[in-house]
C-alpha positions as CSV (number, residue, x, y, z in Angstrom):
1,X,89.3,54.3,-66.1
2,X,90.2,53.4,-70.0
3,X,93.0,55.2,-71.5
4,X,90.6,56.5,-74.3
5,X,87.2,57.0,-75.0
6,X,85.3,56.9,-78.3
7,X,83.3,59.8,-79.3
8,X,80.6,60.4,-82.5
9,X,80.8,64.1,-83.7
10,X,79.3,66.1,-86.1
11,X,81.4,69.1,-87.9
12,X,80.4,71.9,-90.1
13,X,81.3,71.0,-93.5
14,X,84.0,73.8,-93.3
15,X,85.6,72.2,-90.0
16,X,85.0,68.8,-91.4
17,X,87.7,70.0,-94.5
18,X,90.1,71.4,-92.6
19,X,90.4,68.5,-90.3
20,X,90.9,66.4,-93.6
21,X,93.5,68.9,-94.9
22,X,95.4,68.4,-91.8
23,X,95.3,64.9,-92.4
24,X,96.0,64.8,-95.9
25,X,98.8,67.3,-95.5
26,X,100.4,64.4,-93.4
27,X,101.2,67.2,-90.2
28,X,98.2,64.6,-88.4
29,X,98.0,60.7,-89.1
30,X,94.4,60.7,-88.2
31,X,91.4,62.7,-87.6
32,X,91.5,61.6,-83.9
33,X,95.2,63.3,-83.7
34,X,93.5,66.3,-85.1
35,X,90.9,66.4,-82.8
36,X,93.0,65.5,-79.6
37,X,95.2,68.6,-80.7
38,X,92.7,71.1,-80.8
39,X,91.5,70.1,-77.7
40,X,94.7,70.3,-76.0
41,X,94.7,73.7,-77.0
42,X,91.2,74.4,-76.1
43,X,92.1,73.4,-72.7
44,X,95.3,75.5,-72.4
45,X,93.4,78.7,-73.8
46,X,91.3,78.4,-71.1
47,X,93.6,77.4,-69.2
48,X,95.3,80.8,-69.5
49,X,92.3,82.7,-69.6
50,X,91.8,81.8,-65.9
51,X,95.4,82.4,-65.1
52,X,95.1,85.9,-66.4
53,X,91.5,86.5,-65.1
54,X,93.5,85.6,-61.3
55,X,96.4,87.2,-62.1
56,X,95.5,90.4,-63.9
57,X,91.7,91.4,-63.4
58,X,90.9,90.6,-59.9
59,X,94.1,92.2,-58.5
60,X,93.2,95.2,-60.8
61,X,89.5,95.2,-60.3
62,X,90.3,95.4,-56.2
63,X,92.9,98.0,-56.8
64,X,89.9,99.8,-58.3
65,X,87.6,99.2,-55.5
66,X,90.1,100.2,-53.2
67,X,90.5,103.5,-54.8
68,X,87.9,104.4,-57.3
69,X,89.8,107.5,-58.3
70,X,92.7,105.2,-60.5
71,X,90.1,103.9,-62.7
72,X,90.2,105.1,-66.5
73,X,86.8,106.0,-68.3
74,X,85.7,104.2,-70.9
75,X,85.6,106.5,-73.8
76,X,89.7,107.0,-72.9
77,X,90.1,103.2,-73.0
78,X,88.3,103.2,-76.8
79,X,90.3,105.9,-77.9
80,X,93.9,104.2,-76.6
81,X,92.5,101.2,-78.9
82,X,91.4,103.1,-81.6
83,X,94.9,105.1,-81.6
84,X,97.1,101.6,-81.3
85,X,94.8,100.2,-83.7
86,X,95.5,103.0,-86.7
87,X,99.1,103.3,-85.8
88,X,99.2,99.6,-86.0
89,X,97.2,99.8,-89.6
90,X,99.4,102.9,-90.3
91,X,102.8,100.5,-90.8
C-alpha cells in the first residue's frame, strides 16, 4: 500500500480561499497539509459522533423502552432549549 495517494478536487470558490489563507498565513505549508487537517478532523467528528450515539442514545433510548413512562415530551424539550437559549442570549 503507498504511504500517500494523489487526489484532484474541486472547491467552492469560498473553500478554495480559505484553504489559501491558511497557507498564506504560514499556520499550513501546503494545501495538501490543509486538506489532510480537515480531514483528520472530519474523521474524529465522526468519530465522536459514534462514540456518543453508543454511549449516550442507545443506552437512553432502551431506558426508554424499558419504561416509557421516563420519557420527556417534546414540546418540554423545545422549551428547556428555548429557556437555555434566551438566558444564554440574556448575558
Amino acid at each position: 500500500m503507498r504511504a500517500s495517494q494523489q487526489f484532484r478536487v474541486s472547491l467552492p470558490a469560498e473553500i478554495a480561499e480559505a484553504v489559501e489563507e491558511k497557507v498564506k498565513s504560514g499556520a499550513y505549508a501546503s494545501v495538501s497539509e490543509v486538506m489532510r487537517d480537515g480531514v483528520r478532523a472530519l474523521l474524529e467528528r465522526d468519530r465522536d459522533v459514534e462514540q456518543w450515539l453508543r454511549d449516550e442514545v442507545v443506552p437512553g433510548h432502551a431506558e426508554y423502552l424499558a419504561d416509557p413512562s421516563k420519557g420527556v415530551p417534546a414540546d418540554q424539550i423545545m422549551n428547556r432549549i428555548r429557556s437555555r437559549r434566551a438566558a444564554r442570549t440574556a448575558r
